[in-house]
C-alpha positions as CSV (number, residue, x, y, z in Angstrom):
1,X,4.8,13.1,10.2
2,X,8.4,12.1,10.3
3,X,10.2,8.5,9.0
4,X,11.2,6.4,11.6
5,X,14.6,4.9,10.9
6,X,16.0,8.9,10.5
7,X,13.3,11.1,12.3
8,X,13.5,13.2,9.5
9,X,10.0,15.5,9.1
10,X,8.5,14.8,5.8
11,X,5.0,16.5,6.5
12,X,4.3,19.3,8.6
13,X,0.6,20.1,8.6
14,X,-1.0,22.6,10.8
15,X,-4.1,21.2,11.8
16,X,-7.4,22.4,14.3
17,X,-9.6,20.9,16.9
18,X,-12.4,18.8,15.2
19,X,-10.8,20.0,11.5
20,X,-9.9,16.8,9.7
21,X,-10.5,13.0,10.1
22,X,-8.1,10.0,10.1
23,X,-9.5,6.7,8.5
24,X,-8.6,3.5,7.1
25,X,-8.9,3.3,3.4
26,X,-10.4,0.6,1.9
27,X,-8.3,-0.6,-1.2
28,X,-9.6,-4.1,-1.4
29,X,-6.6,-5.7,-0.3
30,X,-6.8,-7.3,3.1
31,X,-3.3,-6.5,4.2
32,X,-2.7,-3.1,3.1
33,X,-2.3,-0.5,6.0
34,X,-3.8,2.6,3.8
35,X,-5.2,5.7,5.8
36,X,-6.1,8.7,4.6
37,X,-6.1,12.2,6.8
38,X,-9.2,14.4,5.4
39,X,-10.0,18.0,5.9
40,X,-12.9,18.5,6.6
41,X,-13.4,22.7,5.1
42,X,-11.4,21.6,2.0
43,X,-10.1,19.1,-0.3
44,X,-6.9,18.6,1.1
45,X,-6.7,14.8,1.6
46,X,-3.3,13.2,2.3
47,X,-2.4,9.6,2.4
48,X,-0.2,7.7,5.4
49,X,0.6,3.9,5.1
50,X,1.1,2.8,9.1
51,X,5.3,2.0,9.7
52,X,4.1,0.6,13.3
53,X,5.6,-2.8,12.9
54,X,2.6,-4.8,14.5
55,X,-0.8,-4.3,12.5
56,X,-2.8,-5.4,15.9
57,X,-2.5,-1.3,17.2
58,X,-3.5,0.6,13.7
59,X,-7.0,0.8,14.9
60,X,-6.1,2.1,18.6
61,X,-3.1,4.4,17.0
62,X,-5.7,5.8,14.8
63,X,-8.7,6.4,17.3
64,X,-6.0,8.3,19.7
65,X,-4.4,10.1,16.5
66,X,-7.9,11.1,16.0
67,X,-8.7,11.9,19.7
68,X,-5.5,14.6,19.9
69,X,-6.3,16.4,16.9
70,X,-9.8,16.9,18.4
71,X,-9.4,17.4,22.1
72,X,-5.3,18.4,21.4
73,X,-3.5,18.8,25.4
74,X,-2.8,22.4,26.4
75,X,0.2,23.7,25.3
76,X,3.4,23.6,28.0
77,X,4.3,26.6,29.2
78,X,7.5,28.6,29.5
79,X,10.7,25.8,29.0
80,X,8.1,23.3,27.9
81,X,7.2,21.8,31.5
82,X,3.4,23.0,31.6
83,X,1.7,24.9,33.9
84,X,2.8,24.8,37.5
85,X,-0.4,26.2,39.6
């Protein structure tokens, strides 16, 4: 995770395929923006409040946050441009 305005990193988590779940929390206030990443083989739980501007895309940010860190894309190859076959 990294802020925004100044890119700098303030998480670095190494995470697995199918290892940890990213949900909204519910704290009883409609407008809060609360979710919570969970490990799933421990009880290492850390809390994110969404900095996307419009609230409309925290669901779909979320499902495809979810979706990479379970089906993550190969890694790119030498230099970073991928496989060439």
């Amino acid at each position: 995770w990294k802020l925004r305005p100044t890119g700098q990193v303030v998480e670095d988590l190494l995470v697995f395929p199918s290892n940890q779940e990213f949900t909204k929390v519910d704290t009883g206030r409609e407008d809060d923006r609360v979710y919570l990443l969970q490990f799933k083989n421990s009880s290492r739980r850390f809390f994110f409040w969404m900095q996307e501007p419009k609230k409309e895309t925290d669901a779909e940010n979320a499902r495809k946050l979810n979706e990479y860190m379970s089906n993550p894309p190969p890694a790119a190859g030498p230099g970073g441009l991928g496989d060439s076959d």
